[in-house]
ZAKENU-597348 format. One line per field, with one value per residue (C-alpha): y, z, x; residue in three letters. Coordinates in Angstrom, 2 decimals, always signed. Layout:
<nodes>
py = c(Y ...) $
pz = c(Z ...) $
px = c(X ...) $
type = c(ala ...) $
</nodes>
This chain:
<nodes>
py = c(-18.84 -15.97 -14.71 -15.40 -14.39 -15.89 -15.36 -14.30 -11.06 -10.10 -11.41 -9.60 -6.27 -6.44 -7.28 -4.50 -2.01 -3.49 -3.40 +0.41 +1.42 +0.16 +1.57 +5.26 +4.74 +3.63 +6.23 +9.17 +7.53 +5.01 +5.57 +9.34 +11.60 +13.10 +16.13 +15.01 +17.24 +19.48 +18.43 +19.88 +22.28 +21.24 +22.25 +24.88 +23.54 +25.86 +27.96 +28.20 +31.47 +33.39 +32.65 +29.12 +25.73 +22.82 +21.42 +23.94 +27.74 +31.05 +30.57 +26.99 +24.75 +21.93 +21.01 +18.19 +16.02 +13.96 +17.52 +18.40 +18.20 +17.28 +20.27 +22.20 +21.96 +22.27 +19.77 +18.57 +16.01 +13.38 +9.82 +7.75 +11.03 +10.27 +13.16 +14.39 +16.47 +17.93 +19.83 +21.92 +22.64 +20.33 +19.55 +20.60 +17.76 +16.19 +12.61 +13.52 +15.97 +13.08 +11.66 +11.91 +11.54 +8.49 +6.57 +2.80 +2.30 -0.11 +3.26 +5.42 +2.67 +2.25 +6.25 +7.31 +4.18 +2.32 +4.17 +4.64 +3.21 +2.46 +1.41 +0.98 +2.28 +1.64 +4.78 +5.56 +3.64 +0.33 +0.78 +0.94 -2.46 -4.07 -1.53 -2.85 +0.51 +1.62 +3.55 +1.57 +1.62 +3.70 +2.76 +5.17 +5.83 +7.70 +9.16 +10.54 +14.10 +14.31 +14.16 +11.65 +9.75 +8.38 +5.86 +4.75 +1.49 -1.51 -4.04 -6.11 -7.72 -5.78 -3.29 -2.59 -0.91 +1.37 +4.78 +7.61 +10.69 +12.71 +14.33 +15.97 +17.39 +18.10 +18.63 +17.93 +14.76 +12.33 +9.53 +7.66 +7.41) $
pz = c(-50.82 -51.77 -50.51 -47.21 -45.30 -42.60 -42.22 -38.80 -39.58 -40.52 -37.30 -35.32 -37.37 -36.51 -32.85 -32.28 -33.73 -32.07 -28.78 -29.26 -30.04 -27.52 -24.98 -26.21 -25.30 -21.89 -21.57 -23.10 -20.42 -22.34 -25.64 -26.74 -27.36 -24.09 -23.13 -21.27 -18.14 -18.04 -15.46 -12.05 -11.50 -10.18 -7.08 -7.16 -5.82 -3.53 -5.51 -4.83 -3.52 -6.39 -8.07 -6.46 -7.77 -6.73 -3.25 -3.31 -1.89 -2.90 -2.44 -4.40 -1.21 -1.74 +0.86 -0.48 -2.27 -3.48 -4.87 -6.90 -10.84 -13.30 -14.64 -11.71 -10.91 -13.02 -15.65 -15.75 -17.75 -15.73 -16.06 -18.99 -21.03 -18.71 -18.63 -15.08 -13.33 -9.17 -7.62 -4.24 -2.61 -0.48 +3.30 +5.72 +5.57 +3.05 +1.64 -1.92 -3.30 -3.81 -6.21 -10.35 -12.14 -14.31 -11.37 -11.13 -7.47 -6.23 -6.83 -4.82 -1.58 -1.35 -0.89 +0.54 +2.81 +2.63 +2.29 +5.22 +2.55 -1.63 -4.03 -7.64 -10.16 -13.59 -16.37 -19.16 -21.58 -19.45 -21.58 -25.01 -26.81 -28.32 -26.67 -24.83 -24.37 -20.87 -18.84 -18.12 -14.62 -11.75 -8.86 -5.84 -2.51 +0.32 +2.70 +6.09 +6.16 +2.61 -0.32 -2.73 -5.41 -8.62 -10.95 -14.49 -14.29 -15.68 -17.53 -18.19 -15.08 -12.78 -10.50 -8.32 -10.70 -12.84 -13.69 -11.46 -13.38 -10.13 -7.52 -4.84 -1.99 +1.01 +4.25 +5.64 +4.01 +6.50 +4.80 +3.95 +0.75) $
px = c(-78.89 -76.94 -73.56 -72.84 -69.62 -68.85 -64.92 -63.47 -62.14 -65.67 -66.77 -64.60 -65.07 -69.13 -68.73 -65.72 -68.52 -71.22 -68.86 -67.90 -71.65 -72.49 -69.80 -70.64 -74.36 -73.38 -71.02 -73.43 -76.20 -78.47 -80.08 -78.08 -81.62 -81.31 -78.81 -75.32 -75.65 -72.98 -70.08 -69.42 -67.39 -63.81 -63.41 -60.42 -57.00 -55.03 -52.90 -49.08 -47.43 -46.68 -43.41 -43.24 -44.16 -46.27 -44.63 -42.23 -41.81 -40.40 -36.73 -36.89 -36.28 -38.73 -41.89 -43.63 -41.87 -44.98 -46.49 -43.06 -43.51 -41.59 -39.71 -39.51 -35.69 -32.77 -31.72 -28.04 -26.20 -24.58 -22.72 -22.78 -25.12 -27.72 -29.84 -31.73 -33.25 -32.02 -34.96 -34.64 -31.87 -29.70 -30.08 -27.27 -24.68 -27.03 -25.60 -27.28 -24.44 -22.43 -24.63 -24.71 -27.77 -26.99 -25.82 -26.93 -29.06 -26.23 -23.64 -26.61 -26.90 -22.80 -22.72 -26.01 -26.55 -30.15 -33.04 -35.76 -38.79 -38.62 -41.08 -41.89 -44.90 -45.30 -45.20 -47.36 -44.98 -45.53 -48.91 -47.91 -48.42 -44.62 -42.75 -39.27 -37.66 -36.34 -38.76 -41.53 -41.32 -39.50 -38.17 -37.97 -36.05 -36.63 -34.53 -35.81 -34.17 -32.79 -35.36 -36.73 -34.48 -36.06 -34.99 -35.60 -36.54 -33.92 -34.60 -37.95 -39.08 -36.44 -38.18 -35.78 -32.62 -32.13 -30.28 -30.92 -32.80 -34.04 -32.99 -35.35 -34.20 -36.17 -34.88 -38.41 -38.63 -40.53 -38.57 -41.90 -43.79) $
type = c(unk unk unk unk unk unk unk unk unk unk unk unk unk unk unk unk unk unk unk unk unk unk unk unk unk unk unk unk unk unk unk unk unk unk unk unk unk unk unk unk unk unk unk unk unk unk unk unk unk unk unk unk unk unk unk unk unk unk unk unk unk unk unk unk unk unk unk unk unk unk unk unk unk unk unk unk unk unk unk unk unk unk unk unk unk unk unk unk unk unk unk unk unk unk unk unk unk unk unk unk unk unk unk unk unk unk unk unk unk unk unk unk unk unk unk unk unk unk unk unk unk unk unk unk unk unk unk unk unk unk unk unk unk unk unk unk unk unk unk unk unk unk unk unk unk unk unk unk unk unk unk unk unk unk unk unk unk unk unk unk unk unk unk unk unk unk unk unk unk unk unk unk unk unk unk unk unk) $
</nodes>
């Protein structure tokens, strides 16, 4: 009858290109021999003042903290060779210039009391098949008044530790994610 080959890896290997096929005529809108319309424009995003960053104005004090990017404070070393980043400047009386970057969140609660709301959200590494590294996820703290403090996550499973690596501080901060 010939030879036949009927081995699993073969199997798999037709159906992933079968699968992918497929997923590019669904994704190009059916059979491919018509155009792709061309895409919408984006609607434009309000610019910040000039010389000022997202969530943040002129003189560097920050106004949204959920707006604030990476990058846009100053990056310091702290405990242990952690390395951070402290964005805006700090609140009057503010309990946040007592912290380190590289502190654990147990270090940040005992000085800067509980915070008014926290969470957690993965990162882009959380997606990365057989990696185990740190970073995964980060946790986050609130404090009504004083800014945002994020964490690099602990260890697998833990969502609620970690090393601090940012500092935002807004005095407008409405202490809620």
């Amino acid at each position: 009858m010939g030879n036949r080959t009927n081995s699993p890896a073969v199997l798999w290997a037709v159906t992933a290109v079968v699968v992918l096929a497929t997923a590019g005529c669904a994704s190009r809108g059916g059979s491919g021999s018509q155009p792709a319309a061309a895409p919408a424009p984006a609607a434009a995003a309000p610019a910040a003042p000039s010389g000022s960053k997202a969530g943040m104005d002129a003189r560097g004090n920050v106004t949204d903290s959920s707006k604030v990017e990476a990058g846009s404070g100053r990056t310091v070393k702290g405990l242990n060779g952690y390395e951070g980043e402290i964005t805006g400047n700090p609140a009057r009386n503010s309990k946040f210039t007592r912290l380190q970057i590289g502190m654990s969140a147990k270090q940040v609660t005992d000085l800067a009391g509980p915070p008014t709301d926290q969470g957690a959200y993965v990162t882009g590494k959380a997606f990365i098949p057989f990696y185990f590294g740190s970073d995964r996820h980060r946790f986050e703290m609130t404090y009504k008044g004083q800014g945002r403090l994020i964490f690099a996550g602990g260890g697998m499973g833990e969502y609620t530790g970690g090393n601090l690596i940012w500092i935002i501080h807004n005095a407008n901060e409405s202490g809620y994610r």
